[in-house]
C-alpha positions as CSV (number, residue, x, y, z in Angstrom):
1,X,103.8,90.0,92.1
2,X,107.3,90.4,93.6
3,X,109.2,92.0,91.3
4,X,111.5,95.0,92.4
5,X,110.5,98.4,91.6
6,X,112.7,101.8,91.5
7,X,110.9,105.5,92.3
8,X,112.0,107.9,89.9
9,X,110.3,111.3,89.3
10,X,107.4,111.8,87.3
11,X,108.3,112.7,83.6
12,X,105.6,114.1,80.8
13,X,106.1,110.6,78.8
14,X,104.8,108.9,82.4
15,X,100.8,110.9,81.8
16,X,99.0,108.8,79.9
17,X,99.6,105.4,82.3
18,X,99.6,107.6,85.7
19,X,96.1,108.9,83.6
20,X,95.3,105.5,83.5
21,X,95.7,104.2,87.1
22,X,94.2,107.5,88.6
23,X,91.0,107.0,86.5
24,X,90.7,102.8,87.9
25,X,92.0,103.8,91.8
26,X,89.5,106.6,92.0
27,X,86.5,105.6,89.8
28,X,83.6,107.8,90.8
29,X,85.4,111.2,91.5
30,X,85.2,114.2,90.2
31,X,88.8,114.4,88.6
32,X,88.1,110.8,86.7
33,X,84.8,111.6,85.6
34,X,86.6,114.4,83.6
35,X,88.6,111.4,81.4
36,X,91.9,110.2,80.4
37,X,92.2,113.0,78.0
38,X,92.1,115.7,81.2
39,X,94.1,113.5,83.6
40,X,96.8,113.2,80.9
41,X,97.1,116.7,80.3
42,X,97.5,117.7,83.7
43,X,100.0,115.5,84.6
44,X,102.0,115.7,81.7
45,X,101.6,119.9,83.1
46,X,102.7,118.9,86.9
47,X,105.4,117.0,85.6
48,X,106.7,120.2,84.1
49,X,106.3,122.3,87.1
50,X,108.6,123.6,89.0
51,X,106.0,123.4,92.1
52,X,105.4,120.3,91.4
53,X,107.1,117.1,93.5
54,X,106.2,114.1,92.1
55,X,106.9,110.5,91.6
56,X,106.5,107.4,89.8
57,X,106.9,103.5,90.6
58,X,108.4,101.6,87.8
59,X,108.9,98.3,86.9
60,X,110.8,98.2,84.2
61,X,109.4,100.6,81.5
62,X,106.5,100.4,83.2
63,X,104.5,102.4,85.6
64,X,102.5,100.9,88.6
65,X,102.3,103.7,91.2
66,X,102.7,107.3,91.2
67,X,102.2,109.9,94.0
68,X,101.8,114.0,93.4
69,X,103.5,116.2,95.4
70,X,102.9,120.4,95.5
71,X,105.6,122.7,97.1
72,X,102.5,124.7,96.9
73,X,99.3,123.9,95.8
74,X,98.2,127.5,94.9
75,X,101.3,128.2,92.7
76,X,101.1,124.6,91.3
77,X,97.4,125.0,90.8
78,X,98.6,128.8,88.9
79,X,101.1,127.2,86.8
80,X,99.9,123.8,85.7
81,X,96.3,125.9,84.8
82,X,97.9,129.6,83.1
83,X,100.0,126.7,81.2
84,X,96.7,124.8,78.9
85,X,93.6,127.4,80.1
86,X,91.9,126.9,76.9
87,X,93.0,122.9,76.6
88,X,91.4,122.3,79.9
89,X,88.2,124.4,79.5
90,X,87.5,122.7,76.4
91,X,88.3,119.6,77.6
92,X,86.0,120.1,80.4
93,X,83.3,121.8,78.5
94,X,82.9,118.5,76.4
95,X,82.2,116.6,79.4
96,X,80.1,119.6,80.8
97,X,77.7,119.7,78.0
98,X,76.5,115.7,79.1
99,X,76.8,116.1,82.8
100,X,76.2,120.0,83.7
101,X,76.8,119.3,87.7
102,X,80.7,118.7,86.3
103,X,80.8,122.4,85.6
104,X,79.6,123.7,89.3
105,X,82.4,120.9,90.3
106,X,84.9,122.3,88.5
107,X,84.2,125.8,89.8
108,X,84.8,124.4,93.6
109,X,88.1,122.8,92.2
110,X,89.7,125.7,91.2
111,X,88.9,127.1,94.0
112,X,90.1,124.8,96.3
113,X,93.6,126.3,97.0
114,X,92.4,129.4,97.8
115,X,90.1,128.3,100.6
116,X,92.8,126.5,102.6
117,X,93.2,126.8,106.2
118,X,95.8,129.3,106.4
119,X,96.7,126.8,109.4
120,X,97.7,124.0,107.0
121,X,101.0,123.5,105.6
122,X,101.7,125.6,101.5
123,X,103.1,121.7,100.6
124,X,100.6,118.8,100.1
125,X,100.4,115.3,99.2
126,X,97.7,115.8,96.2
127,X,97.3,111.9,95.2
128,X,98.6,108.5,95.6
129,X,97.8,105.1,93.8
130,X,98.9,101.9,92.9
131,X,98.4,99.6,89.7
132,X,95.9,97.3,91.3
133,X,97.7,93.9,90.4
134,X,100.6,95.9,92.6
135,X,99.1,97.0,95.7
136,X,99.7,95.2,99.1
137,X,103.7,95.4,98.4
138,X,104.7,98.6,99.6
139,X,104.5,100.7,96.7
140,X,102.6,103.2,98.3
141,X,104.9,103.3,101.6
142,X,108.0,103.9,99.3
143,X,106.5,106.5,97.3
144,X,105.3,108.3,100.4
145,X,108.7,108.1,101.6
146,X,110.3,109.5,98.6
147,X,107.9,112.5,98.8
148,X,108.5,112.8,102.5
149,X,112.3,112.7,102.2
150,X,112.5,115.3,98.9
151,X,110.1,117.6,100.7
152,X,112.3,117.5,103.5
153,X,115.4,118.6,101.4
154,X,113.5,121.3,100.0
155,X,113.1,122.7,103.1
156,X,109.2,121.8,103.6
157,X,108.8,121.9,107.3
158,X,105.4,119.8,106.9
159,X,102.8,118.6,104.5
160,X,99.3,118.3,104.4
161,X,97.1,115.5,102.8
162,X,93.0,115.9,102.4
163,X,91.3,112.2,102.8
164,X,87.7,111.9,102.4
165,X,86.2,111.5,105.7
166,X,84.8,107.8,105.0
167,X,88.1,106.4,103.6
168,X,89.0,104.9,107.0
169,X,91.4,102.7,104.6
170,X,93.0,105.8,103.3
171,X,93.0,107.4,107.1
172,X,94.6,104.6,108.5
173,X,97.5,104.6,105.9
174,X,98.8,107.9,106.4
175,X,98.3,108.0,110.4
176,X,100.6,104.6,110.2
177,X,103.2,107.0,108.0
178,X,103.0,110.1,110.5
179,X,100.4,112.2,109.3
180,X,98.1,113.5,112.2
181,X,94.7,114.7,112.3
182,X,94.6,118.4,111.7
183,X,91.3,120.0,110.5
184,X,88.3,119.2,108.9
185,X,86.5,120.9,105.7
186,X,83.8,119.8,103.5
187,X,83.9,119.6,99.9
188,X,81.3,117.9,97.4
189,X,79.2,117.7,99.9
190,X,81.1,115.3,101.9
191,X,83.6,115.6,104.7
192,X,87.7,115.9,104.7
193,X,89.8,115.3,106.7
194,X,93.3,117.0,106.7
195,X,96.2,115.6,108.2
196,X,99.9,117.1,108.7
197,X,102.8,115.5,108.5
198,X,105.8,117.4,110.4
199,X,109.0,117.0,109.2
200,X,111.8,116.2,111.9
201,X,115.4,118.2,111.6
């Protein structure tokens, strides 16, 4: 496909089909084994947040890419959460009560912000992905340079993105858009790999 396609920022009616390309793009994960349902819900809450800086590729009406921003992950991870507590428990309850690890996982997911390297950047690219019929056209460089440029207007001095260590695909991208090696941490079980991206006045 070559059709043209415009950024705009992510809007609460945009959920349920970023919901829907999250759960194909990252099949296997702990945030897509917790269903449509979940991943609606909390992007229809990011896109409300004032932390949040976040995007969406359209073409036409519809969406085929979308990339999450935080200003901060802890506050966004405060507000989108104090926002639906009870939604999301039960939500992930339900899935809990068939898969009990998902529980323990979503224990170490809330936590997440608060173990960061205080090192690393407050701002963070959370997640990226494109409509599979899509990718190979760009989409992803243009949304990363959306995020990149409204950071920078914000007055973001740098962002951080966390890669799993084995996505050398993943790796590759965002070292070809600037981001640099930084720090590693484990999570899952598995290693990540944190790279900055420094923003120059």
């Amino acid at each position: 496909m070559n059709h043209p396609v415009r950024i705009e920022p992510l809007e609460p009616q945009h959920a349920p089909a970023v919901a829907k390309i999250h759960s194909v793009s990252q099949s296997g994960t702990f945030l897509t084994s917790l269903g449509e349902e979940f991943l609606t819900l909390l992007y229809r809450r990011i896109s409300r947040s004032a932390c949040g800086n976040s995007y969406v590729a359209l073409s036409g009406e519809d969406v085929v890419g979308f990339i999450v921003g935080a200003l901060s992950t802890k506050q966004l991870f405060k507000d989108v959460a104090l926002k639906a507590p009870l939604h999301f428990g039960w939500l992930v309850f339900k899935r809990g009560l068939s898969r009990p690890t998902l529980l323990a996982q979503a224990f170490k997911t809330l936590a997440y912000p608060s173990q960061g390297d205080e090192n690393l950047p407050d701002a963070e690219l959370l997640a990226l992905a494109v409509d599979t019929p899509w990718r190979n056209q760009k989409i992803g460089a243009q949304l990363v340079t959306q995020l990149r440029q409204s950071m920078h207007t914000a007055g973001i001095g740098a962002m951080v993105v966390t890669v799993d260590g084995d996505n050398a695909g993943a790796l590759r991208f965002y070292q070809r858009h600037g981001f640099k090696p930084a720090a590693v941490s484990h999570m899952y079980g598995r290693p990540m790999q944190h790279l900055v991206l420094t923003f120059q006045e």
